[in-house]
MOPAC internal coordinates of N, CA, C and O (Angstrom, degrees):
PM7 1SCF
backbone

  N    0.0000 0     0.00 0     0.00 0    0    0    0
  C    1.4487 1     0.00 0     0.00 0    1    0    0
  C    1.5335 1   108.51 1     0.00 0    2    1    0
  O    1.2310 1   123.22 1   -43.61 1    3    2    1
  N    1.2220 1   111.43 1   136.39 1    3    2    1
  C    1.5455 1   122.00 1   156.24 1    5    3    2
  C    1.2128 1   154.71 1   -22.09 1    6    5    3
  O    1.2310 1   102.94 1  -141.72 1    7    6    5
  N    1.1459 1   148.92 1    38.28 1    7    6    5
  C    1.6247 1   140.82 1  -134.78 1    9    7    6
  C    1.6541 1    96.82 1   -34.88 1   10    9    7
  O    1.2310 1   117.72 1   122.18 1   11   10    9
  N    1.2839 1   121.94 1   -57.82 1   11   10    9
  C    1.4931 1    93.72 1  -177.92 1   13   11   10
  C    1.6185 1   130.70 1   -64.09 1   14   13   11
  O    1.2310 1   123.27 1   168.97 1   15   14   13
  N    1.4028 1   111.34 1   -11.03 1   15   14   13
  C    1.7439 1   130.58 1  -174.39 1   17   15   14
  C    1.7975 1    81.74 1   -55.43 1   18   17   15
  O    1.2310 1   125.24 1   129.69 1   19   18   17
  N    1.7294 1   107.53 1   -50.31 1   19   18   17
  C    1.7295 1   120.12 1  -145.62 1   21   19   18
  C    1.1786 1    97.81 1   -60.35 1   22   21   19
  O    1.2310 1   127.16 1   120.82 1   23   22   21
  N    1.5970 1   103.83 1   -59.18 1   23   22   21
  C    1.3508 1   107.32 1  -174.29 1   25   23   22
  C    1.2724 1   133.98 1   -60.00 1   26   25   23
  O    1.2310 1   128.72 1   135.59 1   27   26   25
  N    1.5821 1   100.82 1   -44.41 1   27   26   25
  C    2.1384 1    99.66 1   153.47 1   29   27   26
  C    1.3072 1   107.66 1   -29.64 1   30   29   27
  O    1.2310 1   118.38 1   110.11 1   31   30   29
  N    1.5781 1   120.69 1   -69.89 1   31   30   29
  C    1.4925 1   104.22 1  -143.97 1   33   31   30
  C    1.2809 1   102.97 1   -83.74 1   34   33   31
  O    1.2310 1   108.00 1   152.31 1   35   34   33
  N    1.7265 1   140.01 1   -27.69 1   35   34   33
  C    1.4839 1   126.48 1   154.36 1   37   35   34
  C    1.5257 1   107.36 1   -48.75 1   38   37   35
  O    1.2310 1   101.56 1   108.06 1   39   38   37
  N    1.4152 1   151.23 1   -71.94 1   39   38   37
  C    1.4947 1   120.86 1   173.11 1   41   39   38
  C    1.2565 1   128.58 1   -26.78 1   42   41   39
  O    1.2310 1   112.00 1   141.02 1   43   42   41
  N    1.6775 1   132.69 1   -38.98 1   43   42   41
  C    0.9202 1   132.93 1  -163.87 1   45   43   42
  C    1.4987 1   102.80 1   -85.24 1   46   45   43
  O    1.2310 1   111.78 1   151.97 1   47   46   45
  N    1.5580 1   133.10 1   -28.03 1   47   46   45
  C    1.2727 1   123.34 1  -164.86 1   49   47   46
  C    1.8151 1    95.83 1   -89.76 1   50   49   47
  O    1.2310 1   127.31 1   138.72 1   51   50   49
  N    1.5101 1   103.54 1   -41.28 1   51   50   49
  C    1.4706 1   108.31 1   176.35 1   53   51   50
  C    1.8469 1   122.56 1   -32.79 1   54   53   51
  O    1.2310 1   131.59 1   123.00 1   55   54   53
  N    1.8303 1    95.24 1   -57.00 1   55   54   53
  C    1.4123 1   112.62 1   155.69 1   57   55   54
  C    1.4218 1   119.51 1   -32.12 1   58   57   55
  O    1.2310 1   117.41 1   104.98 1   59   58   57
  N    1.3181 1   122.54 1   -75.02 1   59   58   57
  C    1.5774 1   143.49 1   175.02 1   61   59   58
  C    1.4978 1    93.59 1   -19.71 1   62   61   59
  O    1.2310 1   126.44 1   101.67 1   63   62   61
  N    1.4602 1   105.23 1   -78.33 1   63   62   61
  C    1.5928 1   119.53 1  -179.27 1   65   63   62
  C    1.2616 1   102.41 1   -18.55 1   66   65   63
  O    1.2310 1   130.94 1    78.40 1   67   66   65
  N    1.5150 1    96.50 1  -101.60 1   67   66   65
  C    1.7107 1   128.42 1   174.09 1   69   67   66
  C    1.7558 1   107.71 1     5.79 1   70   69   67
  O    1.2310 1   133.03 1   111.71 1   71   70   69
  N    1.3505 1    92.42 1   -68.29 1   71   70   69
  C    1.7144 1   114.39 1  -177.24 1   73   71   70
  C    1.1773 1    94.28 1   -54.24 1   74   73   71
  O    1.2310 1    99.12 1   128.67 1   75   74   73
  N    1.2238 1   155.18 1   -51.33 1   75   74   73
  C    0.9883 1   158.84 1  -127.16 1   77   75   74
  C    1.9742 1   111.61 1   -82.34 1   78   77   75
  O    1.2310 1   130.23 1   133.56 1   79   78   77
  N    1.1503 1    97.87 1   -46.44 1   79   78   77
  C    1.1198 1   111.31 1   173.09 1   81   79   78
  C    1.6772 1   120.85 1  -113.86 1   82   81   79
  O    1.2310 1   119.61 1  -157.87 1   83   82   81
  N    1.2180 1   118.34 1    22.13 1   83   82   81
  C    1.4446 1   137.03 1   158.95 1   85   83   82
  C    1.5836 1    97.17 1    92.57 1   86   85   83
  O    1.2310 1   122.35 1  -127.92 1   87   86   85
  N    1.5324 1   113.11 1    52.08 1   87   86   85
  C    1.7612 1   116.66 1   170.63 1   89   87   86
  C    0.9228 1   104.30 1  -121.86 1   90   89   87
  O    1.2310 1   116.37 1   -18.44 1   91   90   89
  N    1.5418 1   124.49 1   161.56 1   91   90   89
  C    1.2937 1   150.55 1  -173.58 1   93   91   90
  C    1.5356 1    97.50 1  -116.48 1   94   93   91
  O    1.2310 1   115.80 1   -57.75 1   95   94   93
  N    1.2389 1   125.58 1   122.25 1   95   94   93
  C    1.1631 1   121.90 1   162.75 1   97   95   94
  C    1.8941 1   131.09 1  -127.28 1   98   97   95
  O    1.2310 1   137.18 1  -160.90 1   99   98   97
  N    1.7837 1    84.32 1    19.10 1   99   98   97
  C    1.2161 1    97.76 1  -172.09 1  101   99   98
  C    1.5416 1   111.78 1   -70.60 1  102  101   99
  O    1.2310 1   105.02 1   176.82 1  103  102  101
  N    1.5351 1   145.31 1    -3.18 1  103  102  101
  C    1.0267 1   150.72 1  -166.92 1  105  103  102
  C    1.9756 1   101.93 1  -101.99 1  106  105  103
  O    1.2310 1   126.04 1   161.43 1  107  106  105
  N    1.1739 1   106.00 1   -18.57 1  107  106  105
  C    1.5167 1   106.32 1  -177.27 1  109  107  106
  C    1.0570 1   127.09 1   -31.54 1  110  109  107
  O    1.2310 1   105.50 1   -55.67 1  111  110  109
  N    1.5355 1   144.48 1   124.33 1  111  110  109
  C    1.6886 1   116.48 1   154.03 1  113  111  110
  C    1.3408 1   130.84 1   -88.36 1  114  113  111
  O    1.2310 1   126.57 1     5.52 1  115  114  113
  N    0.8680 1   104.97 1  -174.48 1  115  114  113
  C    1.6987 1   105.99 1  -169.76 1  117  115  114
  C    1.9567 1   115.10 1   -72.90 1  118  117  115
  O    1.2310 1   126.53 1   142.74 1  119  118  117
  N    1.6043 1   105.04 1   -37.26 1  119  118  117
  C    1.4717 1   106.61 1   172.41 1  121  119  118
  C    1.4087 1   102.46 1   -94.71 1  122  121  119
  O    1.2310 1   114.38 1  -156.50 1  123  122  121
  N    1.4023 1   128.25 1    23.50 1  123  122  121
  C    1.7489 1   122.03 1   172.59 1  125  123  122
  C    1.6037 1    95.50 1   -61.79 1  126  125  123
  O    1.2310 1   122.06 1   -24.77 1  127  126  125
  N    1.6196 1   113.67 1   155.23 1  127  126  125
  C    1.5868 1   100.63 1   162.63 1  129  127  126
  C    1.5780 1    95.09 1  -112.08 1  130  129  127
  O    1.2310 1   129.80 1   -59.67 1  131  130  129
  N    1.4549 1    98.70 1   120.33 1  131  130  129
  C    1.6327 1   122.82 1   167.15 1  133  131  130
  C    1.7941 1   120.53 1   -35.00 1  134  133  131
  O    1.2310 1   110.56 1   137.77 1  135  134  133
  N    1.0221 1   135.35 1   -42.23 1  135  134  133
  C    1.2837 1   148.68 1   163.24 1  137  135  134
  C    1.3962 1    99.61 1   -55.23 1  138  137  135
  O    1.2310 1   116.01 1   123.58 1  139  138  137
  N    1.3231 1   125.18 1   -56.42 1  139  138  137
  C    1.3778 1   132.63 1  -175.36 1  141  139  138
  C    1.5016 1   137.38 1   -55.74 1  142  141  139
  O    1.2310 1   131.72 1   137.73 1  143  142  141
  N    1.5772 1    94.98 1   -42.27 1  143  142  141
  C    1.1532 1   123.70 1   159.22 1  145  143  142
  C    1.9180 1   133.68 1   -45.79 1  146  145  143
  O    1.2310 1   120.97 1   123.57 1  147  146  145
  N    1.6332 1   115.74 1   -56.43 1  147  146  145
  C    1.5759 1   114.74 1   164.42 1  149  147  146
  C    2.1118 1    81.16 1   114.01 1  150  149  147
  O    1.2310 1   131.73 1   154.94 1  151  150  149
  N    0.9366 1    94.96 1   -25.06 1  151  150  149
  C    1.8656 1    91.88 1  -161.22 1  153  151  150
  C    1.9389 1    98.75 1   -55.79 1  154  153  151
  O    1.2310 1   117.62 1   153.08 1  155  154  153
  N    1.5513 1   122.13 1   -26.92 1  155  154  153
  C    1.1952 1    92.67 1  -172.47 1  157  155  154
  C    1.7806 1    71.53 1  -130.90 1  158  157  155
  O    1.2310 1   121.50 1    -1.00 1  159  158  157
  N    1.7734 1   114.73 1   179.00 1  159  158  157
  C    1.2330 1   135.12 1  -167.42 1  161  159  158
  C    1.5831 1    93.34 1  -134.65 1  162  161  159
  O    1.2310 1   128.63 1   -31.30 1  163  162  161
  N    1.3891 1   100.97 1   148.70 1  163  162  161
  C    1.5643 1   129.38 1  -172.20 1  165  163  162
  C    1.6575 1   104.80 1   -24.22 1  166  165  163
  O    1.2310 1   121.41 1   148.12 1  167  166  165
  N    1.5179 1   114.90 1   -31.88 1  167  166  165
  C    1.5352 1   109.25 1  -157.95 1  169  167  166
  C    1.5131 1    95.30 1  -114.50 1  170  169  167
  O    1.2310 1   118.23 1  -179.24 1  171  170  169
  N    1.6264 1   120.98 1     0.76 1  171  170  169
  C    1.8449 1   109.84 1   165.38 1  173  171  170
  C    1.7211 1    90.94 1  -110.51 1  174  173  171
  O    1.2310 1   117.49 1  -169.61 1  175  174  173
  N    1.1735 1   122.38 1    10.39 1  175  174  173
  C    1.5744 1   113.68 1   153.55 1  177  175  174
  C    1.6658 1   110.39 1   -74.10 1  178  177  175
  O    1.2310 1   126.47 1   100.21 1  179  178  177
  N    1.4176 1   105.16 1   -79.79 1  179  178  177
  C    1.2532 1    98.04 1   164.79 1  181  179  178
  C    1.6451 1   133.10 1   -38.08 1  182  181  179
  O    1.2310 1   117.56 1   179.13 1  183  182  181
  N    1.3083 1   122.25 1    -0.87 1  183  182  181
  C    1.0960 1   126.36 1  -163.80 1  185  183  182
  C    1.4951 1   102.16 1  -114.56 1  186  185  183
  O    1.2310 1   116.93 1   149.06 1  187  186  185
  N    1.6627 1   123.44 1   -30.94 1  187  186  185
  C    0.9053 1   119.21 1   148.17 1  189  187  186
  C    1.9192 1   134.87 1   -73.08 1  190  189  187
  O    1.2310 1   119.77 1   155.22 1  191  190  189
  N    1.0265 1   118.04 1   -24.78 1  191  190  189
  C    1.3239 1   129.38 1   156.08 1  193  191  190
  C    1.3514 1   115.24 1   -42.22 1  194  193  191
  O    1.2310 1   116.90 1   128.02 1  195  194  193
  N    1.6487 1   123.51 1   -51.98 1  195  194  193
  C    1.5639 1   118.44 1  -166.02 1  197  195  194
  C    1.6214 1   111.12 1  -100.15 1  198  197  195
  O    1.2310 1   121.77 1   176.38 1  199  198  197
  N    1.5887 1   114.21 1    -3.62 1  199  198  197
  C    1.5318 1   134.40 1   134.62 1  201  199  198
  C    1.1194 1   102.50 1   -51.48 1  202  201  199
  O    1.2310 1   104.38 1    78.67 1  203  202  201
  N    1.4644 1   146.43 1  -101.33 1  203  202  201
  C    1.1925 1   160.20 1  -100.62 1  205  203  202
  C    1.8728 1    86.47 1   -81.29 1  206  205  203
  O    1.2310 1   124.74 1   124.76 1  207  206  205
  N    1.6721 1   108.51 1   -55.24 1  207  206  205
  C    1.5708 1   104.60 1   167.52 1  209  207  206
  C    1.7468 1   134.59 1   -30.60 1  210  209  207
  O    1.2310 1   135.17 1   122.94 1  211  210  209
  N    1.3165 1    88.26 1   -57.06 1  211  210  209
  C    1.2364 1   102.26 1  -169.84 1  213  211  210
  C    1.6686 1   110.54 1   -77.52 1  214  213  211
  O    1.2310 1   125.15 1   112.65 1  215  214  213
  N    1.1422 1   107.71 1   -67.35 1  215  214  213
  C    1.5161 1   118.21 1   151.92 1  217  215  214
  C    1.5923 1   118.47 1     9.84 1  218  217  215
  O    1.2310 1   129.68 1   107.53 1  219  218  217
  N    1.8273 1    98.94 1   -72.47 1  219  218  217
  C    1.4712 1   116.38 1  -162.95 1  221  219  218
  C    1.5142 1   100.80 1  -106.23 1  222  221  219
  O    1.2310 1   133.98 1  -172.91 1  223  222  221
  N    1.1991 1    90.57 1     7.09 1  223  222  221
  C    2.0125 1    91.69 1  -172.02 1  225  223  222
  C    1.2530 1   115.93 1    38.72 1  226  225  223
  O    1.2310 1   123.56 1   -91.27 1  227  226  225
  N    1.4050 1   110.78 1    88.73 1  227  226  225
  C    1.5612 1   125.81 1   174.73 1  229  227  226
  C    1.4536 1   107.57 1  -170.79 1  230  229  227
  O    1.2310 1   121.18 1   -25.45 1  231  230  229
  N    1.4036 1   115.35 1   154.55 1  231  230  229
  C    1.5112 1   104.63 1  -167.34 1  233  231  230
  C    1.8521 1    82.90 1  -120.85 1  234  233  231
  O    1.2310 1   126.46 1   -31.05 1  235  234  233
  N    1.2645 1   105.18 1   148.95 1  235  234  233
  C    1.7475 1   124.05 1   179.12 1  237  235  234
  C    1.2532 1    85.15 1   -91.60 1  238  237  235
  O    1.2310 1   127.76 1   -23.63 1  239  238  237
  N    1.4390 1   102.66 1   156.37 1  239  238  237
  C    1.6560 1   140.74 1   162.42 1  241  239  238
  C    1.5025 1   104.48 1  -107.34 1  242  241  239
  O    1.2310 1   123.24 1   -57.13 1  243  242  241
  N    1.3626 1   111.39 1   122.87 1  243  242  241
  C    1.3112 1   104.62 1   163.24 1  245  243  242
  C    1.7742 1   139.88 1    -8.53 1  246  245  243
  O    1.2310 1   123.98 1   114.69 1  247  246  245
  N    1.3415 1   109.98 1   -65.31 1  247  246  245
  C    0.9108 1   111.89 1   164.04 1  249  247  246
  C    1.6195 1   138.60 1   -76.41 1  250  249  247
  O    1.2310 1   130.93 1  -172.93 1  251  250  249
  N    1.3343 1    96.52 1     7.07 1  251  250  249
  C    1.6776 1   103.11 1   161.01 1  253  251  250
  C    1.3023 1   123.98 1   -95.35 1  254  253  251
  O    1.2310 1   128.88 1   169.14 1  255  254  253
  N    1.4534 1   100.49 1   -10.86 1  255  254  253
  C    2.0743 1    94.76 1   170.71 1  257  255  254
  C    1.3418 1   113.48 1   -73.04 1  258  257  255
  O    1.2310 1   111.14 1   -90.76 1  259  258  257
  N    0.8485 1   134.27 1    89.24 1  259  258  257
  C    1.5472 1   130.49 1  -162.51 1  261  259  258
  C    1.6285 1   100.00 1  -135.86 1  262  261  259
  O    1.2310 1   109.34 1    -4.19 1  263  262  261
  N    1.1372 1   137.58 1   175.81 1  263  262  261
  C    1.1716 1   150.74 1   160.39 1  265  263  262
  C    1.6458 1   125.79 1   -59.73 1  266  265  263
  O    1.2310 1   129.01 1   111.66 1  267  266  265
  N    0.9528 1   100.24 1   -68.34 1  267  266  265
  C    1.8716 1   109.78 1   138.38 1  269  267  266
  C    1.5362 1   112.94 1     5.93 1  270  269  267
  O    1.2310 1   130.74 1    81.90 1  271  270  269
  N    1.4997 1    96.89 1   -98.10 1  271  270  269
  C    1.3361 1   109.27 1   173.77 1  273  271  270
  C    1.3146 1   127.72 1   -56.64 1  274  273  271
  O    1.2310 1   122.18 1   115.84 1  275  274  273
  N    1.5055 1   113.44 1   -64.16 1  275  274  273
  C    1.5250 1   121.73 1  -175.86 1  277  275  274
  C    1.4216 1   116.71 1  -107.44 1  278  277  275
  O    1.2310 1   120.29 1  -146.74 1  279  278  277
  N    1.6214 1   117.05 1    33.26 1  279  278  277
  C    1.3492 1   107.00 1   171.32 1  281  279  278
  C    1.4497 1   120.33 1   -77.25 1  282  281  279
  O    1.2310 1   120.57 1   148.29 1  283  282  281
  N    1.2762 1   116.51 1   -31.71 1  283  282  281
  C    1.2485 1   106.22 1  -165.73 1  285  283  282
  C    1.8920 1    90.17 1  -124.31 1  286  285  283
  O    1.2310 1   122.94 1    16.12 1  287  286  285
  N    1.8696 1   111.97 1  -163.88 1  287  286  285
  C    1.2101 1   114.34 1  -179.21 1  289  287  286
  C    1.6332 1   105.14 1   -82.05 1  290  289  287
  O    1.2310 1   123.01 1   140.20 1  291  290  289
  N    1.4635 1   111.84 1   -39.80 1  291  290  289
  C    1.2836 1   130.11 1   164.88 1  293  291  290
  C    1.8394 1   119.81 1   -17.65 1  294  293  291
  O    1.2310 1   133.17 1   105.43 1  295  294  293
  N    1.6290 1    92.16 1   -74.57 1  295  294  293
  C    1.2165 1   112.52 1   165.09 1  297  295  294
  C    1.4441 1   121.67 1   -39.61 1  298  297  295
  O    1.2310 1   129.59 1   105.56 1  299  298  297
  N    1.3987 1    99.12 1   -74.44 1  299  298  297
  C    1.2884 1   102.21 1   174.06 1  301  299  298
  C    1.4323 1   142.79 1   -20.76 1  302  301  299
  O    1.2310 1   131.83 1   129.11 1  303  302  301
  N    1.8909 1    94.75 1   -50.89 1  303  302  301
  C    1.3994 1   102.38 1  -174.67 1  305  303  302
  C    1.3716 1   104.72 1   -98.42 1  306  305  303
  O    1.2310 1   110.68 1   174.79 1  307  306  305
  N    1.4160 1   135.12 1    -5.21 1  307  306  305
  C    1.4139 1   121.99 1   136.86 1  309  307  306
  C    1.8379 1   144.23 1   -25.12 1  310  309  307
  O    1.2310 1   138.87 1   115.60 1  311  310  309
  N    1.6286 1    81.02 1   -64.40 1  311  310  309
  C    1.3249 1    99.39 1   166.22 1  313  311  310
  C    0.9910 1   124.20 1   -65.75 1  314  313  311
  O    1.2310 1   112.41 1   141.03 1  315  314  313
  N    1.4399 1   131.93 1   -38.97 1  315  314  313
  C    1.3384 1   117.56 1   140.87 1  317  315  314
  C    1.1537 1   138.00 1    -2.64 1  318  317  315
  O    1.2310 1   119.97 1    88.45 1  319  318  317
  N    1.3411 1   117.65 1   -91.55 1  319  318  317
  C    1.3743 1   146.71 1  -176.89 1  321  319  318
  C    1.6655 1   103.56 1   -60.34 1  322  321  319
  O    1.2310 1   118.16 1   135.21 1  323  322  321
  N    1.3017 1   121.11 1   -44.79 1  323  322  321
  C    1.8816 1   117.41 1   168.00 1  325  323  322
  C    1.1642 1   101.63 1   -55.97 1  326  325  323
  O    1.2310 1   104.19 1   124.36 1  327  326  325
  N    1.4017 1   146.76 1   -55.64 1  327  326  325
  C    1.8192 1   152.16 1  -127.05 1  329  327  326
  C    1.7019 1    67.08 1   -89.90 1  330  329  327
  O    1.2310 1   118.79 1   107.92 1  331  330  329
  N    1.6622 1   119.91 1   -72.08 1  331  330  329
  C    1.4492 1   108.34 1  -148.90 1  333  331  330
  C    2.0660 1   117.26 1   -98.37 1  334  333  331
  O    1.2310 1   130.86 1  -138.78 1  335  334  333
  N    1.0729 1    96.64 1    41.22 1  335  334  333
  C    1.6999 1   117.37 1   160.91 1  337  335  334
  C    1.6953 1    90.18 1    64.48 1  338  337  335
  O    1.2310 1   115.30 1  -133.42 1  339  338  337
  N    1.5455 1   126.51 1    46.58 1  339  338  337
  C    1.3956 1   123.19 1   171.06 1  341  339  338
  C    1.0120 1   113.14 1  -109.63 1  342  341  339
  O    1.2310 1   120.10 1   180.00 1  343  342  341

């Protein structure tokens, strides 16, 4: 898969979120940090996290939800591509 394929579809679920609770998150960038931002709340964080699992098919360890990894879309689709030898 693509880093940009990744990152589409983490924007697109991020969006989902966003919408979810009356946000727009179509202006985002890719090194924004998501937590930082206000666009999703404590429970469409977590909501993107157990997406992001399933999604990329990989299960997190505690200590990999971190900011690091999944702060931003950037991140995200990094980690990706490290977890699966890309």
């Amino acid at each position: 898969m693509e880093k940009s394929e990744i990152k589409t579809k983490i924007r697109g679920k991020l969006a989902e979120l966003a919408g979810e609770i009356g946000n727009d998150a179509s202006q985002i960038q890719d090194d924004d940090i998501i937590p930082a931002t206000g666009l999703v709340d404590s429970a469409g964080i977590l909501g993107l996290v157990v997406w992001y699992e399933n999604a990329f098919d990989m299960s997190l360890k505690q200590e990999e939800i971190n900011i690091d990894n999944l702060g931003s879309i950037e991140s995200m689709a990094e980690y990706v591509l490290k977890r699966k030898g890309g």
